[in-house]
Structure formats: C-alpha cells, structure tokens
C-alpha positions as CSV (number, residue, x, y, z in Angstrom):
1,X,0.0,0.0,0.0
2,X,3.0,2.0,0.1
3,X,2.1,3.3,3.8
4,X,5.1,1.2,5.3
5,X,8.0,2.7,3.6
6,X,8.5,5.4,5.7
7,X,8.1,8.6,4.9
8,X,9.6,8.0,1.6
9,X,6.1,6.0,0.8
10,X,3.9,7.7,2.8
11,X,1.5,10.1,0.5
12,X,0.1,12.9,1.6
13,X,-3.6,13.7,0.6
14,X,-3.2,16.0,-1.1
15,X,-0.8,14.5,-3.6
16,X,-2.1,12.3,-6.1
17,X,-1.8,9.0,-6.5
18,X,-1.5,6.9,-9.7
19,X,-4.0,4.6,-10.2
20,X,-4.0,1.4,-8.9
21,X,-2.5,-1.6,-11.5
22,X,-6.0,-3.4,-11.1
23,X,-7.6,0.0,-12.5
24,X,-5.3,0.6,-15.5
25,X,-5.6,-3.2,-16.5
26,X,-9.6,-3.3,-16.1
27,X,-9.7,-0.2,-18.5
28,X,-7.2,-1.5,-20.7
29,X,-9.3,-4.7,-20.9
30,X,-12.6,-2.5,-21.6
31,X,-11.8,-0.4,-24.2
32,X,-10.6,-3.5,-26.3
33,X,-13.4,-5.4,-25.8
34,X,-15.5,-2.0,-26.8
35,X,-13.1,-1.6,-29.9
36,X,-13.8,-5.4,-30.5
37,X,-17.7,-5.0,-30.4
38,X,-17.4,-1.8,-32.1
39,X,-15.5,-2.8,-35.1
40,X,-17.8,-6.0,-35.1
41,X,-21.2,-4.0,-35.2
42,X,-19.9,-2.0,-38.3
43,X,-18.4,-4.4,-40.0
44,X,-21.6,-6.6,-40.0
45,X,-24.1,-3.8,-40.6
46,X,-27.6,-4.5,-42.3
47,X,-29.5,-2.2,-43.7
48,X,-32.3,-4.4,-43.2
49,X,-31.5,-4.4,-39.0
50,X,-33.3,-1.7,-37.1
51,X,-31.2,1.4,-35.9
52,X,-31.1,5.1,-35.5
53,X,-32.4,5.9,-39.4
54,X,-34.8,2.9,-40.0
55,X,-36.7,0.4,-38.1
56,X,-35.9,-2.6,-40.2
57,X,-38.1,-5.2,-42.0
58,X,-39.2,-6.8,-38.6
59,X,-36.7,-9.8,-39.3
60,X,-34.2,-11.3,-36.9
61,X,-31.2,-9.0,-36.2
62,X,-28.5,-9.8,-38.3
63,X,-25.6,-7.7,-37.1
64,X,-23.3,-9.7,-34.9
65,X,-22.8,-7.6,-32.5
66,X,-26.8,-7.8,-31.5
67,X,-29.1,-4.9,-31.8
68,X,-27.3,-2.6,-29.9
69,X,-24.4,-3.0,-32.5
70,X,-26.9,-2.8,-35.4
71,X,-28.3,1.1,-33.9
72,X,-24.9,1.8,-32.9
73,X,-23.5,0.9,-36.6
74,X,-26.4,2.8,-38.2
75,X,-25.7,5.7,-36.3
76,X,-22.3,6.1,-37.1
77,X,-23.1,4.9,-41.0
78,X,-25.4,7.7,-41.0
79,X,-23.5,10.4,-39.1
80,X,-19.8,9.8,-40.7
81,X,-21.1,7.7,-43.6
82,X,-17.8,5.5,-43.9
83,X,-15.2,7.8,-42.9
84,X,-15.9,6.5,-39.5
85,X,-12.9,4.2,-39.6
86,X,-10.9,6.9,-39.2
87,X,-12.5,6.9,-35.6
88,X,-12.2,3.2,-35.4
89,X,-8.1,4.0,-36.4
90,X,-8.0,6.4,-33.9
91,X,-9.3,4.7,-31.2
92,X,-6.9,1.8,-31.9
93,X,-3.9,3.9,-31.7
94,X,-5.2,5.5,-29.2
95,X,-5.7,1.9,-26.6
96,X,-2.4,0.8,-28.4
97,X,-0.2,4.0,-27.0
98,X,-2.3,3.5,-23.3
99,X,-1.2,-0.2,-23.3
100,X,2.6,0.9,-24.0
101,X,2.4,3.5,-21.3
102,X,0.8,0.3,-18.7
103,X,3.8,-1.9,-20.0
104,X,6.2,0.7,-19.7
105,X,5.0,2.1,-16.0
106,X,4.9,5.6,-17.3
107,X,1.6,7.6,-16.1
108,X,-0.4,8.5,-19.2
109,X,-1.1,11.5,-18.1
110,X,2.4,12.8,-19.2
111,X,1.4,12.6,-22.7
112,X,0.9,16.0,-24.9
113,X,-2.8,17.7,-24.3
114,X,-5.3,15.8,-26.1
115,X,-7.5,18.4,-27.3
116,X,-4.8,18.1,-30.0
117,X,-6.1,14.5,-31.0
118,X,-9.5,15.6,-30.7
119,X,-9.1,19.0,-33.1
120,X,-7.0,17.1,-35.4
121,X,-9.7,13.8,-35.6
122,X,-12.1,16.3,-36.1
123,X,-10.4,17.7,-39.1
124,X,-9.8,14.8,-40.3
125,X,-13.2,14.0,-40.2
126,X,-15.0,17.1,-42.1
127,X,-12.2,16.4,-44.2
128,X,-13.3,13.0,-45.1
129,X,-16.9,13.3,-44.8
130,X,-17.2,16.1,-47.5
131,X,-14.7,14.5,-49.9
132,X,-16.7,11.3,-49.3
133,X,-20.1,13.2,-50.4
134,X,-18.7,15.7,-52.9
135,X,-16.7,12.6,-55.1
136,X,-18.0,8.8,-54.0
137,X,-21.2,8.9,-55.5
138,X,-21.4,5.1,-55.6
139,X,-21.3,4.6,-51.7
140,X,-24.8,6.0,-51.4
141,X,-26.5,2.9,-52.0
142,X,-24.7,1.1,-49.0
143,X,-25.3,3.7,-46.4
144,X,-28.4,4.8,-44.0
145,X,-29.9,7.9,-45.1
146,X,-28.7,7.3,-48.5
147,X,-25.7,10.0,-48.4
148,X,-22.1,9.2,-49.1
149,X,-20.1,11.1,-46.0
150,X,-23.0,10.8,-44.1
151,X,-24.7,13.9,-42.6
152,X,-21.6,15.6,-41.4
153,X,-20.4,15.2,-45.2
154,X,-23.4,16.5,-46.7
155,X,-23.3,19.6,-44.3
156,X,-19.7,20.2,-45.4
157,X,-19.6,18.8,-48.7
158,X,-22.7,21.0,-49.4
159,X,-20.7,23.9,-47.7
160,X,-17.6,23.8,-50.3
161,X,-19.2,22.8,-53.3
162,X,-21.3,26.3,-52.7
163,X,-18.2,28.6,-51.4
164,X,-15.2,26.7,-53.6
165,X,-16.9,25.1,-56.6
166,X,-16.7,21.5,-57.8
167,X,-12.9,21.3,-58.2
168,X,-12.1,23.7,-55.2
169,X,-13.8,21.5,-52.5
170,X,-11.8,18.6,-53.8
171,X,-8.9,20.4,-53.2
C-alpha cells in the first residue's frame, strides 16, 4: 500500500496517487473489448437491422454484435457515412499508446494535451466526410440515409461545393 515505507512511501492527501494496476488493466481490458464489439457492429451492418435511421423489416437481427451493435452501426453509417474508420483507427492507436504507457509504467497523463487528438480527428473528419459526399457517388446505396459522407459530409460537402466550386472542395 505504500504506507510502510516510511516517509519515503507515505503520500500525503493532497498528492495524487496513480491509479491502482488493477484500475489501469480493467480499463485496458474495456476499451478493447468495446473496440472489439465496435469494429464487429460496423463491419456486419444490415440495412435491413433496425437502428437510429430505420426500423428494419421486422426480421431477426442480423448484425453480430446484436441490436445494440446494429443502432450503434447505423448511427455512425449515417452520421460519418464510412469515414468513421478513421474513428475506429483512432481509437486503436489511441488503446495501443495507453497499453505501451501500462507496460512501460509511465503515467499517461504525461502525454501531450489531447484536445490536440481531438481537433485534429475532427479535421480529419470534415475532411473526409465532404470529400466522401462531394466525389464517392457510388457509396450511397450502401449507407443509411442514402448519403455518401453521411450527414456531417453533406453539411460540409454541401458547404464547399457552394463557397469553392466542384474542383475547389476537392482540393
């Protein structure tokens, strides 16, 4: 417990502890099982499943990761159309640099800010998203709501096709 050392162990309260080992390996544990279930939901998405845009054609669910993996896939399908992987990528690198840090015994919370990781993701995704609506007319079909990007792409897409022009916003 560290409490026996001395005064060399002892804490105060007011200093802050890391978190226990037990903690850092139960959230470590967590967040790849969620990645797991996440990437299983969207790579096994139905149109035909209910979810957040439709309420499916009454037939058994068919997304393997049940029918909270079929809403949360159609959400994200609708919302980032399929420049959601980039979250899925993100999220990955993101668990794999927290597992180096447990391994390593370095406290994660030395790492640069994250707002960083967030602003830049979210470029990324407007990015994405509107090139996805303005030039992959052909991913429509396979998406809920019908629009390539999603809604965030169609919002932006529509955005720079309006202020830049067909060959700006692809730039």
């Amino acid at each position: 417990l560290g409490t026996l050392g001395g005064e060399s162990g002892a804490r105060s309260p007011a200093d802050p502890s890391p978190a226990p080992r037990w903690r850092t390996q139960l959230g470590l544990l967590i967040g790849a099982v969620l990645w797991l279930l996440l990437v299983l939901s969207l790579l096994t998405h139905k149109a035909s499943d209910p979810g957040f845009s439709t309420s499916g054609l009454g037939g058994p669910v068919l997304n393997r990761a049940g029918a909270l993996g079929a809403w949360v896939s159609d959400l994200a399908y609708f919302a980032f159309g399929y420049s959601v992987w980039w979250v899925v990528l993100v999220a990955l690198r993101s668990w794999l640099s927290r597992l180096a840090h447990a391994l390593r015994g370095h406290d994660p919370g030395t790492q640069r800010a994250i707002w960083w990781v967030w602003a830049g993701l979210a470029l990324l995704l407007l990015a994405s998203c509107s090139l996805e609506w303005t030039r992959l007319y052909r991913l429509d079909a396979g998406l809920p709501g019908g629009q390539a990007g999603g809604a965030l792409g169609q919002m932006a897409g529509r955005a720079s096709m309006v202020g830049l022009g067909f060959a700006g916003s692809g730039v």
